[in-house]
ROLO-722499 format. One line per field, with one value per residue (C-alpha): x, y, z. Coordinates in nm, 3 decimals. Layout:
<atoms>
c1 <- c(X ...)
c2 <- c(Y ...)
c3 <- c(Z ...)
</atoms>
This chain:
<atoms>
c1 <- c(0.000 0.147 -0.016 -0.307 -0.668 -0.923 -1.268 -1.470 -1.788 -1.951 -2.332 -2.500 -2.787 -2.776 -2.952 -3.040 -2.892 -3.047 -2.782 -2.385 -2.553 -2.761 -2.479 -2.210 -2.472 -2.491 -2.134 -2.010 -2.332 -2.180 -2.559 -2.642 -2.906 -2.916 -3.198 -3.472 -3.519 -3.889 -4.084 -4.143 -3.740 -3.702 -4.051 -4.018 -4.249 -4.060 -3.692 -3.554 -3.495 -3.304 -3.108 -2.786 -2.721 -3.084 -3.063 -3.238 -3.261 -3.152 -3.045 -3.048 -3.274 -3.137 -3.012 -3.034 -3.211 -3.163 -3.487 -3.805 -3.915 -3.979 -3.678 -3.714 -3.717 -3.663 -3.327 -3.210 -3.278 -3.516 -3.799 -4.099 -3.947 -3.630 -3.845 -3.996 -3.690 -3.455 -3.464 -3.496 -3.167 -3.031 -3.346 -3.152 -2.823 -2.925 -3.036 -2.717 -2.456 -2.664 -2.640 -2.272 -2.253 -2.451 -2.163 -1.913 -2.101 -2.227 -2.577 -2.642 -2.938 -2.649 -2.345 -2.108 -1.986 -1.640 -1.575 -1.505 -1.723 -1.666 -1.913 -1.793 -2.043 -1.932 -2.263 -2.330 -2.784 -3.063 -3.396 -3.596 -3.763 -3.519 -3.579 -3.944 -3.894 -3.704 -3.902 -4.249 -4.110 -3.909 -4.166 -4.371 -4.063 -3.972 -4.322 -4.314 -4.068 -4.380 -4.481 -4.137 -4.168 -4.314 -4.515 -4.695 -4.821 -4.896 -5.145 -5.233 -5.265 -5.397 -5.424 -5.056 -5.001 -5.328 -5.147 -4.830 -5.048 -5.145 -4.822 -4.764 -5.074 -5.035 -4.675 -4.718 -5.059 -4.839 -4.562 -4.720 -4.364 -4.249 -4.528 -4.490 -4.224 -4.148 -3.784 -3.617 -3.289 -3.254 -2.933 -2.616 -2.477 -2.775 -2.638 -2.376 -2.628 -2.897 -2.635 -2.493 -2.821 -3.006 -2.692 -2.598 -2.288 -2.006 -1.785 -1.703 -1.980 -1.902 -1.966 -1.758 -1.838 -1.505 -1.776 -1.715 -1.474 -1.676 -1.684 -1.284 -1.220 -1.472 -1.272 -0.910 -1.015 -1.152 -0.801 -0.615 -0.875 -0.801 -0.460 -0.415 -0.619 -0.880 -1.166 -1.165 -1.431 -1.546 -1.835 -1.735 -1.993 -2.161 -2.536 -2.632 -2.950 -3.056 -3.305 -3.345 -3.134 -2.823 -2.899 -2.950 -2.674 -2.430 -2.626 -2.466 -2.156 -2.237 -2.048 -2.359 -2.503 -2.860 -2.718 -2.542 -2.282 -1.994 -1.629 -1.307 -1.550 -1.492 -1.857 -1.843 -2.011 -2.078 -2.170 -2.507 -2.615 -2.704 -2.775 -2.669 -2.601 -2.273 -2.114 -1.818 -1.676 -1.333 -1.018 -0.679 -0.549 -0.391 -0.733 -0.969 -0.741 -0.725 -1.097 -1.124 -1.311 -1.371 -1.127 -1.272 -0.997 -0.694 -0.564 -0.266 -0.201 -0.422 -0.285 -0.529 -0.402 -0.528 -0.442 -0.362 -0.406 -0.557 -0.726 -1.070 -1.232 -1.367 -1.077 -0.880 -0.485 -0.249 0.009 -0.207 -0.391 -0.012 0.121 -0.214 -0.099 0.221 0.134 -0.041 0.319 0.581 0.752 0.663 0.785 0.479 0.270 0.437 0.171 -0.092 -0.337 -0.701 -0.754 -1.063 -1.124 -1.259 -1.354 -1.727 -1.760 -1.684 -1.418 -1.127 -1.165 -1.112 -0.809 -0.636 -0.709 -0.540 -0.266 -0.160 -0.226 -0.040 0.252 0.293 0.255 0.488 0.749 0.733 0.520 0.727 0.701 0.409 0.223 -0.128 -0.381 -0.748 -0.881 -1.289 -1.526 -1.889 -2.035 -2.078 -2.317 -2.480 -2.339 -2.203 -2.340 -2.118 -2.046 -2.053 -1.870 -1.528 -1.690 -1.895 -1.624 -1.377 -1.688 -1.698 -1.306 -1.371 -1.670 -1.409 -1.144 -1.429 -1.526 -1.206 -1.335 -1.301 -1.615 -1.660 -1.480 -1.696 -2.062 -1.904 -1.899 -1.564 -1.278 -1.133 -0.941 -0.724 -0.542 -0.272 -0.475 -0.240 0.042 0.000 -0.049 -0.402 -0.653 -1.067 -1.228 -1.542 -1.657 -1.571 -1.204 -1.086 -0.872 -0.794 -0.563 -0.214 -0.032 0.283 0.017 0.086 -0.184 -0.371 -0.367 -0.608 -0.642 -0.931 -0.943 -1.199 -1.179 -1.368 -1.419 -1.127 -0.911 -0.963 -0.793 -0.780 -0.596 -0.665 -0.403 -0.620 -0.444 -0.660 -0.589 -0.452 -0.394 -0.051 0.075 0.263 -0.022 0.024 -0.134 0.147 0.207 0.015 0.202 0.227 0.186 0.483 0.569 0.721 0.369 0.179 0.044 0.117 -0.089 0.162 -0.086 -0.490 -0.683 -1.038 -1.380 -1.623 -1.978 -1.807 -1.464 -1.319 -0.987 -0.788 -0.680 -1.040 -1.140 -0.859 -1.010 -1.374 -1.261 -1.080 -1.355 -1.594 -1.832 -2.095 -2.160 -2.542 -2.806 -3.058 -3.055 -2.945 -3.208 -3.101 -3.070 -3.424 -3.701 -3.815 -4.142 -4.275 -4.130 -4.067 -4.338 -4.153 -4.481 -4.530 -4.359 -4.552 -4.491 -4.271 -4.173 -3.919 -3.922 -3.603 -3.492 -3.090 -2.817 -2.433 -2.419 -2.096 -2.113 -1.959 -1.745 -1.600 -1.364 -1.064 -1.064 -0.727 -0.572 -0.622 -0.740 -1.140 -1.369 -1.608 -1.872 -1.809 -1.780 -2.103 -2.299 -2.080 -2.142 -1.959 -1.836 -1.546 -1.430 -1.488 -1.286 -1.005 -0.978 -0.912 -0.659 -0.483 -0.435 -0.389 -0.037 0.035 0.061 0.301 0.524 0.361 0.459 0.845 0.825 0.861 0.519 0.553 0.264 0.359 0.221 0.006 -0.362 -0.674 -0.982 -1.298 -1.546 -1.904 -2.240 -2.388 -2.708 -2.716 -2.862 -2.656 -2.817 -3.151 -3.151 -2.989 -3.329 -3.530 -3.393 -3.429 -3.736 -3.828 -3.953 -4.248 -4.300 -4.353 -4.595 -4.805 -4.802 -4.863 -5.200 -5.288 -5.208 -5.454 -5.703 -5.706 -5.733 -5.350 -5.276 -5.029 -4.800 -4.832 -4.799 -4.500 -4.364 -4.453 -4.305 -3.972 -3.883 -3.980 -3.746 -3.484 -3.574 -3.584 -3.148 -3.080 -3.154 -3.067 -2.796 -2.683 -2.820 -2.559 -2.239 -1.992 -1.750 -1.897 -2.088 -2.342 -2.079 -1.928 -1.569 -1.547 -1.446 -1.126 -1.036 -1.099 -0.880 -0.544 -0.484 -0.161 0.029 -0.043)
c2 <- c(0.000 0.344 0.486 0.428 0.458 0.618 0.452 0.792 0.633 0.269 0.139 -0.173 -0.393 -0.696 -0.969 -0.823 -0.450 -0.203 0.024 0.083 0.154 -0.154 -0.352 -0.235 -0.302 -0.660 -0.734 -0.582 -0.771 -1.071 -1.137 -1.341 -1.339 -1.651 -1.873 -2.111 -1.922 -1.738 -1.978 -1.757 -1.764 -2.123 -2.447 -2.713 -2.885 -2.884 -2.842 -2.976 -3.334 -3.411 -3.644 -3.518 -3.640 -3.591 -3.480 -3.139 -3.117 -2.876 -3.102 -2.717 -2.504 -2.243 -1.868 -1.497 -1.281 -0.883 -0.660 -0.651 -0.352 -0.183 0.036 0.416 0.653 0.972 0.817 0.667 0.782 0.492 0.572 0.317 0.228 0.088 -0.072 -0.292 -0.338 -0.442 -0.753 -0.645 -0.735 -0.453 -0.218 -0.286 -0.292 0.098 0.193 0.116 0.224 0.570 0.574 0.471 0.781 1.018 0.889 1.029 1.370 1.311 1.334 1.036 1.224 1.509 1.330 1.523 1.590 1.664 1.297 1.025 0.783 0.383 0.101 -0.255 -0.474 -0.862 -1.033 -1.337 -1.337 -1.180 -1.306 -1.597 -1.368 -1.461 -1.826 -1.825 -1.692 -1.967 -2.219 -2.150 -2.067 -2.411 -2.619 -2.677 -2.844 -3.046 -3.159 -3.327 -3.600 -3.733 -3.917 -4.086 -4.249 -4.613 -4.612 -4.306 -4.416 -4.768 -4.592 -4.280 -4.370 -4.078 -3.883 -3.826 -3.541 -3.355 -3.378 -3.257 -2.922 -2.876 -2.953 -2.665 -2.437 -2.466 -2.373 -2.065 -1.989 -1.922 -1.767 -1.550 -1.497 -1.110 -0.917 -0.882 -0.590 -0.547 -0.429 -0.623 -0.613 -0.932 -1.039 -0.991 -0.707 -0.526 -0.465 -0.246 -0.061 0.015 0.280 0.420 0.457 0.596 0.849 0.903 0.826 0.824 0.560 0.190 -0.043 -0.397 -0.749 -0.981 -1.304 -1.464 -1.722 -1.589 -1.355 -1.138 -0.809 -0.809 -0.883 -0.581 -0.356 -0.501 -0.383 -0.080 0.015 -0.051 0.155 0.455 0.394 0.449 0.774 0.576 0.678 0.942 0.798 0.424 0.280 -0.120 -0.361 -0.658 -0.790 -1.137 -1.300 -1.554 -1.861 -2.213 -2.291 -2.133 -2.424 -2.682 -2.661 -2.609 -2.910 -3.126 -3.062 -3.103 -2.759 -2.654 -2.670 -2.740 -2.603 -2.264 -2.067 -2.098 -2.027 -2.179 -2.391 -2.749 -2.833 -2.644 -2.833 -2.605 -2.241 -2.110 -1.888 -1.544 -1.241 -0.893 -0.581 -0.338 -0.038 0.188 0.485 0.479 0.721 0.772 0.902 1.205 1.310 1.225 1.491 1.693 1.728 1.751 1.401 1.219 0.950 0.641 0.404 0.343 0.035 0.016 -0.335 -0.570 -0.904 -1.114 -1.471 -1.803 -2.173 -2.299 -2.695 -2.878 -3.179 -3.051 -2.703 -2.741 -2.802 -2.479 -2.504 -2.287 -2.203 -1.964 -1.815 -1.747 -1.569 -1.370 -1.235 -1.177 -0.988 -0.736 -0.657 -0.515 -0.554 -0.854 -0.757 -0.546 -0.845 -0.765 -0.411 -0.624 -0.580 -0.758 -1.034 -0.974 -1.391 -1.542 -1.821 -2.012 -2.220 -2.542 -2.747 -2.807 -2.412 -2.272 -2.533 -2.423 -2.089 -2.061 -2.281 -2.048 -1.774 -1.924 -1.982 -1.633 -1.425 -1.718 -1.597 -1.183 -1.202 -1.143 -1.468 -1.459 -1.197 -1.321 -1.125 -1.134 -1.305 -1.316 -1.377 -1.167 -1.524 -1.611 -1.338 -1.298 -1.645 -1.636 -1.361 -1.542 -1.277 -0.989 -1.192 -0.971 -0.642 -0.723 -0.782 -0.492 -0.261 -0.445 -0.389 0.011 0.036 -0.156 0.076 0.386 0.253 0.196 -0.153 -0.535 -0.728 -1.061 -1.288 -1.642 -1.771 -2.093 -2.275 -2.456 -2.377 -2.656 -2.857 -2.914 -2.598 -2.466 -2.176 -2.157 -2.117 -2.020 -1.659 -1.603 -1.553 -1.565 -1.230 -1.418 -1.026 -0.703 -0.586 -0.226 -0.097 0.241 0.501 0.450 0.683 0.765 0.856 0.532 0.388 0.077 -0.206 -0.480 -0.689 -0.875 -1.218 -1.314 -1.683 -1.814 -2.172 -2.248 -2.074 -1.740 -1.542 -1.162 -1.037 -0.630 -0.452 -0.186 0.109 0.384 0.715 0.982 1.302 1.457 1.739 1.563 1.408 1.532 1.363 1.240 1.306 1.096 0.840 0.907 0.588 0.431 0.228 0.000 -0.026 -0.101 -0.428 -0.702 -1.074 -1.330 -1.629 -1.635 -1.964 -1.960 -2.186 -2.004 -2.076 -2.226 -2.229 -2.466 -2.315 -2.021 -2.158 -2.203 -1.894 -1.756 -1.965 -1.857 -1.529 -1.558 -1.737 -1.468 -1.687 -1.636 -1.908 -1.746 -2.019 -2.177 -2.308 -2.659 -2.893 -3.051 -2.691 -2.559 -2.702 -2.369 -2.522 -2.501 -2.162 -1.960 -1.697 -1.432 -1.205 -1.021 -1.083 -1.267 -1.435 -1.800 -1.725 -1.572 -1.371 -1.501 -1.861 -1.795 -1.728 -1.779 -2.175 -2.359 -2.749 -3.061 -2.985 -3.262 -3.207 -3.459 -3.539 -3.705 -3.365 -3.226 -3.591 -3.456 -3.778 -3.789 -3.839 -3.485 -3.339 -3.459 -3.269 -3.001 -2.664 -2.700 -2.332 -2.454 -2.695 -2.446 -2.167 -2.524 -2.612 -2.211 -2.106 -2.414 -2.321 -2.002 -2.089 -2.312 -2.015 -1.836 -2.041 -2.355 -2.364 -2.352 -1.994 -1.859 -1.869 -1.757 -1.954 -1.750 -1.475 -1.593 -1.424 -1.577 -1.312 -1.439 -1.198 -1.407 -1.396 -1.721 -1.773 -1.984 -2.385 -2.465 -2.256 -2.263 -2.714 -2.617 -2.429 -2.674 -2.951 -2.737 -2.711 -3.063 -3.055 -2.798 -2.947 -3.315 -3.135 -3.012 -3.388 -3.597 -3.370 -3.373 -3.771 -3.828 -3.648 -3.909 -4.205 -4.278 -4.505 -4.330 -4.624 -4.542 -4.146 -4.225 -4.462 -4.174 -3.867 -4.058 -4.217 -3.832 -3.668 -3.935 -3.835 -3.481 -3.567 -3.774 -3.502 -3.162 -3.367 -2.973 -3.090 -3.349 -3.156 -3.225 -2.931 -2.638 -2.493 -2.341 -2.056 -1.871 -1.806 -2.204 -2.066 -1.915 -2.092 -2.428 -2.354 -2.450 -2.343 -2.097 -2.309 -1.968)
c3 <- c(0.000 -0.070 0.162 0.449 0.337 0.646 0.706 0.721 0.793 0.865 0.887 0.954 0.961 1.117 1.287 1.640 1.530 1.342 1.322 1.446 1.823 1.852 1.678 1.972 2.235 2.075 2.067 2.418 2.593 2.481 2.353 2.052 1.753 1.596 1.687 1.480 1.146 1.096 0.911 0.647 0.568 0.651 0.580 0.813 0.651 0.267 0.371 0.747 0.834 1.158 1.001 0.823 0.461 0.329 0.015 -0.071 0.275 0.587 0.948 1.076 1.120 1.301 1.138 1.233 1.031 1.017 1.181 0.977 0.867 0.510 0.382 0.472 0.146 0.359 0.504 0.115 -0.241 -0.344 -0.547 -0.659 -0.979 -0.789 -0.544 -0.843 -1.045 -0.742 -0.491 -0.143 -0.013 -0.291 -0.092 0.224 0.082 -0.021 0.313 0.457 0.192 0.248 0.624 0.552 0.344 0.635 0.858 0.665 0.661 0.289 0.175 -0.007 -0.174 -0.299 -0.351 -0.415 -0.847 -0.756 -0.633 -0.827 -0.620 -0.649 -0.519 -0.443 -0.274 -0.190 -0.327 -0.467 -0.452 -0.344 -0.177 -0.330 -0.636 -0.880 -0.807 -0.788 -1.166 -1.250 -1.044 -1.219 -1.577 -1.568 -1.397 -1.736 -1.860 -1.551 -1.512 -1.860 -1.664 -1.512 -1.828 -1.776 -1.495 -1.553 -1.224 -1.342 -1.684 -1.562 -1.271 -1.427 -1.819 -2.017 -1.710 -1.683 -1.870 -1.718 -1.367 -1.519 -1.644 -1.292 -1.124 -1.377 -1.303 -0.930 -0.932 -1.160 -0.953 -0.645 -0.895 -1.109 -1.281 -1.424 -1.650 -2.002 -2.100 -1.670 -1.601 -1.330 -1.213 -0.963 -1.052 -0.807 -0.953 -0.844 -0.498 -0.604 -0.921 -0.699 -0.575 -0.821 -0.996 -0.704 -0.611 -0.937 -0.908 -1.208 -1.044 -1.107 -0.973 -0.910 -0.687 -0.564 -0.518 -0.320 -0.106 0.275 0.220 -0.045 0.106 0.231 -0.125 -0.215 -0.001 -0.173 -0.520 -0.378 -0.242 -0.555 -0.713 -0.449 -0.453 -0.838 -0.871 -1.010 -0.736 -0.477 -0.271 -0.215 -0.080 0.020 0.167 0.173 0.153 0.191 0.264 0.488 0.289 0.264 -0.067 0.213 0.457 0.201 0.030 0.342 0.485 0.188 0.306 0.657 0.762 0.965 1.337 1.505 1.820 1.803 1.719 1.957 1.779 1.931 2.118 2.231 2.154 1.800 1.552 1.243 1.131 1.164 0.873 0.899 0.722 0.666 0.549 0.596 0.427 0.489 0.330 0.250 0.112 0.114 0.405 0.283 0.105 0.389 0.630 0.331 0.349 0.742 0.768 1.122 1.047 1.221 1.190 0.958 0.745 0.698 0.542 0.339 0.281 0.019 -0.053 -0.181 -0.031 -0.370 -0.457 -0.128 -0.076 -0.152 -0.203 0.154 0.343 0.429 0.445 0.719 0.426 0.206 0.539 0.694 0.367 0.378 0.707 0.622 0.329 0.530 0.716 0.520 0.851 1.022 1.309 1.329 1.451 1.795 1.831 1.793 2.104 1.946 1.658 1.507 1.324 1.085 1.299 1.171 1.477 1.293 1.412 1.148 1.030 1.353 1.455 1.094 1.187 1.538 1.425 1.095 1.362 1.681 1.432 1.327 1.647 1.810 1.646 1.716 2.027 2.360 2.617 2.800 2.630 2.488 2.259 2.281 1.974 1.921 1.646 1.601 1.457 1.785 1.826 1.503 1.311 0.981 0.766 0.447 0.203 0.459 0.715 0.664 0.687 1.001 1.173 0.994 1.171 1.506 1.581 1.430 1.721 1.973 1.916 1.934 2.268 2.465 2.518 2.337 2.323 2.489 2.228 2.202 2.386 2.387 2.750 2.722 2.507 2.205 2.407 2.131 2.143 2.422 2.537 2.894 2.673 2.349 2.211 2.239 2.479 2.460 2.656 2.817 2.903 2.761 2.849 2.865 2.566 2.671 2.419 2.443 2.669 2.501 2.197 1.944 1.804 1.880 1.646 1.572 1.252 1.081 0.887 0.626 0.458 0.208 0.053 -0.203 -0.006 -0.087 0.255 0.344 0.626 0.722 0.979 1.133 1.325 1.571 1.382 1.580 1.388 1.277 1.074 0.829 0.651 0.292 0.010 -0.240 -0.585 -0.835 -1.014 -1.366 -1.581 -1.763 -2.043 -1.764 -1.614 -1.906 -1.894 -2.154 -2.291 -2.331 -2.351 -2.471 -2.490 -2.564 -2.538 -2.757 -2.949 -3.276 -3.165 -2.847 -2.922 -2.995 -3.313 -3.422 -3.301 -3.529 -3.803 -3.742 -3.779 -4.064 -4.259 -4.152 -4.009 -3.739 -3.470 -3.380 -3.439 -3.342 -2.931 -2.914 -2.826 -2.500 -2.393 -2.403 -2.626 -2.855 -2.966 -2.602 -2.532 -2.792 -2.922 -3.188 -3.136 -2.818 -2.507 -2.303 -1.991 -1.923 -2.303 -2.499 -2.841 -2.923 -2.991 -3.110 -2.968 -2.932 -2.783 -2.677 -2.864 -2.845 -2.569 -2.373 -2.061 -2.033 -1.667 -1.698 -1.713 -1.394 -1.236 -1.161 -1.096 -1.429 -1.175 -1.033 -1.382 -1.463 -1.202 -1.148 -1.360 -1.708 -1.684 -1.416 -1.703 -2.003 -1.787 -1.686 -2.060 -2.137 -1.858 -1.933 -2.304 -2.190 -1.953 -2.239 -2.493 -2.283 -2.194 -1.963 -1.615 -1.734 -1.830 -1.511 -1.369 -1.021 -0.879 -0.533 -0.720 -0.995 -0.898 -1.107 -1.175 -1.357 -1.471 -1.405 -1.259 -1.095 -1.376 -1.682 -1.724 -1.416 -1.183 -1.332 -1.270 -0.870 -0.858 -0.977 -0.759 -0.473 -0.523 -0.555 -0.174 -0.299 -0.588 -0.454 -0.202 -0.483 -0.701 -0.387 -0.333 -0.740 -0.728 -0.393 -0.541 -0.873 -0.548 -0.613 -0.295 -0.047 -0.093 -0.457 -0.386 -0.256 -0.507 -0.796 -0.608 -0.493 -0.897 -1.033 -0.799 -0.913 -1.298 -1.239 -1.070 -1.385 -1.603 -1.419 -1.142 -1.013 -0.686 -0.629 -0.787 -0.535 -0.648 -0.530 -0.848 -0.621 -0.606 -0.874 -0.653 -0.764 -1.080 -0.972 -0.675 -0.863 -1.208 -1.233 -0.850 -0.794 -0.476 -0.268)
</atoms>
């Protein structure tokens, strides 16, 4: 970092805490938030089963979701025609990037023209909307499987395709889908549009999607956007939201808990899932004293790092969180100031033992004998708000060092066992510990971790800012030919073309690769209607369509089993990286894996995510057939028969329910390619 950037302002809303004041009260009560989910959020009846390992099914149902209440026009710039276009979590997200911006003594209804204002959100989806629009325009299509079960035709006869039209009717009854020629927006990059649009800014507007630590990442580019003259203003946060497909999914992989939320806790058995919404305002140092802003904190070091090639997506690895940390200190012997360690920390058992160890072997090394820093976690009292996990906590340390006082750090009865709390560096507050100023007038120092699956680490060093004279804002650098940046390898998997040679060839034959839609895609005939728009149809029926491409699992050693469920982007985006390393070079032309980053520009959506919705939905939609199917005197034995060899079509044919490689997130797609070591 050339230079520190100044957090000028912060807001939240979060389970149990409406706001910064109800959030500190939270977190230096040492009270919690999480509990059983609001059945509204969470169906007992369609989606939990006590029993772990049921497929489309939750063995938790316990969450924390943020206050109720509509989102306030006078405090944001939302008008009714954002309120229709965008999902409610972007509503929210608005609401808080504008009290974020009030903080900082801006009017988020005026922003101001003379700054170059940037948004970065960590996002990956929004409320249920966009999948109740899949749900009921795909339904017509799944229900045809019906016919193909035997058990179905041999009962029903003739009758089978009348119960598939009202599997149909019912679901798009409940679902009445978008009107003809509505504008909506529901897709994740909504969280960060909703802003600009409604402030007007002229900024950069992105999401990040980098699983749980999203809205760190966020914050990263933000900096290097600050930092190069890009922006003069950011506005970093994240926005998730707490539903069923959350706890389904995290159920497969058995990562969550039916009991509670307890980090570094011997009885931790998994995460609980939470939602939220944060946003803070951020500049370079040098222009926010330049501009007389209250300068809440000060970050001086951001360390981002990935674990490289591990034994599974899922299982995190001490080397890439240690060179995370130690990218955040140019000198590492700056570890030693540390007085509070903000953690990742889920409450699950083999994250939070990697954790302390990468940390424990660090601060071994620079920490006088003896001396032991508090280390907490803010899942224990709100769980694990995924994507804004990192910023949560970034804004619990700013209100700790605000307050002269660190929060309780765990609700957990009895520490892991497994780690050498009398000895080792760190210690748990079990109630709220004084942090006064320093007296000879240096700053206190805390720092934050945010992990996400595949490895993908951020460490933040956060300093208490304490005014001098000599802040000047430095000279901008002036680009050179030295930093210009340079291709030295392309590959390609493209409609027509599977390669960059045939790409070349397509190009130079002056041929187009637009047709028709492939028919194991989406069948036109039921569809398509090229007259008026008109809803669960579409006017078009061509389009650009990757064929005939085959992944060679030998290459990187993936089961075929996993390919075949798992989203065919990661093995598109595999086939092109590798041809890409290969056409500068392969690995023997100096790749320095150390410091070899991978960026994919993508948006969860496509056939993948469109079959994940429709077998997590199979729980509502066997509801709905077992009552059509009892009403034609169908035997419950037989009901259950029916229901039970459908579902098993419905996985033949759309398996994204049983991918094993983490498709469900789009930060599979770089953290699964051809993996840098760290």
């Amino acid at each position: 970092m050339k230079e520190p950037l100044a957090i000028i302002g912060i807001a939240c809303r979060l389970p149990g805490a409406d706001g910064i004041d109800a959030f500190w009260d939270l977190v230096v009560r040492g009270r919690t938030a999480w509990g059983p989910l609001p059945e509204a959020r969470f169906s007992r009846e369609l989606y939990f089963h006590p029993e772990k390992s049921r497929l489309g099914k939750s063995y938790s149902e316990m969450g924390a979701v943020v206050p109720d209440r509509p989102v306030d026009p006078t405090a944001c710039p939302i008008t009714p025609a954002l309120l229709e276009k965008y999902d409610v979590a972007h509503h929210i997200f608005l609401e808080v990037a504008s009290q974020a911006c009030r903080d900082a003594g801006l009017d988020p209804f005026a922003m101001p023209g003379d700054r170059r204002t940037g948004v970065y959100v960590g996002h990956t989806g929004g409320s249920t909307k966009i999948g109740d629009i899949v749900y009921a325009t795909g339904i017509d299509e799944t229900a045809t499987f019906l016919s193909e079960v035997d058990a179905a035709r041999v009962l029903l006869g003739d009758d089978v395709e009348a119960v598939a039209a009202e599997l149909t009717e019912a679901v798009r009854r409940r679902y009445p889908g978008r009107r003809p020629g509505q504008s909506l927006d529901l897709g994740a990059l909504g969280a960060a549009k909703i802003v600009q649009e409604a402030m007007k800014l002229d900024g950069p507007f992105l999401v990040v999607d980098a699983a749980c630590a999203s809205s760190l990442q966020a914050m990263a580019i933000a900096a290097r956007s600050l930092l190069q003259g890009g922006i003069d203003q950011a506005i970093v946060g994240g926005a998730s939201y707490c539903k069923s497909d959350s706890l389904v999914l995290f159920s497969a992989a058995q990562s969550v808990s039916n009991a509670g939320s307890c980090p570094f806790g011997q009885a931790a058995d998994g995460l609980i899932t939470a939602e939220g919404y944060v946003a803070i305002v951020i500049k370079t140092l040098s222009r926010a004293v330049a501009d007389g802003d209250r300068i809440r904190a000060v970050i001086r070091g951001l360390g981002v790092a990935s674990d490289g090639k591990g034994k599974s997506l899922w299982a995190p690895r001490q080397e890439g969180q240690i060179l995370a940390v130690e990218r955040a200190y140019p000198d590492l012997a700056d570890l030693a100031r540390l007085e509070y360690i903000e953690a990742h920390a889920t409450s699950t058992q083999v994250g939070d033992a990697t954790e302390l160890g990468a940390l424990s072997a660090l601060m071994r090394k620079h920490l006088p004998p003896g001396r032991q820093v508090p280390i907490g976690s803010v899942k224990a009292n709100i769980g694990h708000t995924l994507e804004t996990a990192g910023i949560a906590s970034l804004v619990k340390v700013v209100l700790a060092m605000d307050h002269g006082m660190i929060p309780p750090g765990s609700t957990c009865d009895e520490l892991n066992q497994e780690f050498d709390w009398a000895d080792g560096p760190f210690t748990v507050p079990r109630q709220a510990v004084a942090w006064p100023a320093h007296a000879d007038g240096s700053p206190r120092c805390a720092a934050v971790n945010a992990f996400g699956i595949g490895g993908l680490n951020v460490h933040v060093a956060l300093f208490e800012h304490l005014p001098t004279p000599a802040a000047v804002r430095p000279a901008r650098a002036v680009a050179t030919e030295a930093d210009a940046i340079a291709v030295v390898g392309a590959g390609c998997v493209l409609p027509g073309a599977l390669s960059l040679d045939a790409f070349v060839d397509l190009l130079g034959r002056g041929e187009t690769a637009i047709g028709p839609v492939p028919g194991d895609r989406w069948t036109a005939v039921r569809v398509l209607d090229t007259t008026r728009p008109k809803t669960w149809h579409t006017t078009s029926g061509i389009g650009g369509f990757v064929r005939d491409f085959a992944y060679d699992w030998r290459r990187h050693k993936v089961p075929p089993k996993q390919i075949a469920a798992a989203n065919p982007l990661q093995f598109m985006l595999l086939e092109a990286a590798d041809a890409a390393i290969a056409d500068a070079g392969g690995p023997q032309a100096g790749l320095d894996r150390r410091r070899t980053g991978v960026v994919v520009g993508t948006l969860f959506g496509g056939d993948f995510a469109n079959q994940l919705q429709m077998g997590l939905r199979l729980p509502e939609t066997g509801l709905i057939l077992r009552a059509a199917l009892a009403r034609r005197g169908v035997s419950p034995a037989d009901v259950d028969r029916i229901v039970s060899l459908y579902e098993k079509k419905l996985l033949e044919k759309m398996p994204a329910l049983v991918d094993e490689t983490g498709s469900f997130t789009s930060s599979t797609l770089p953290a699964g390619s051809p993996r840098p070591s760290i």
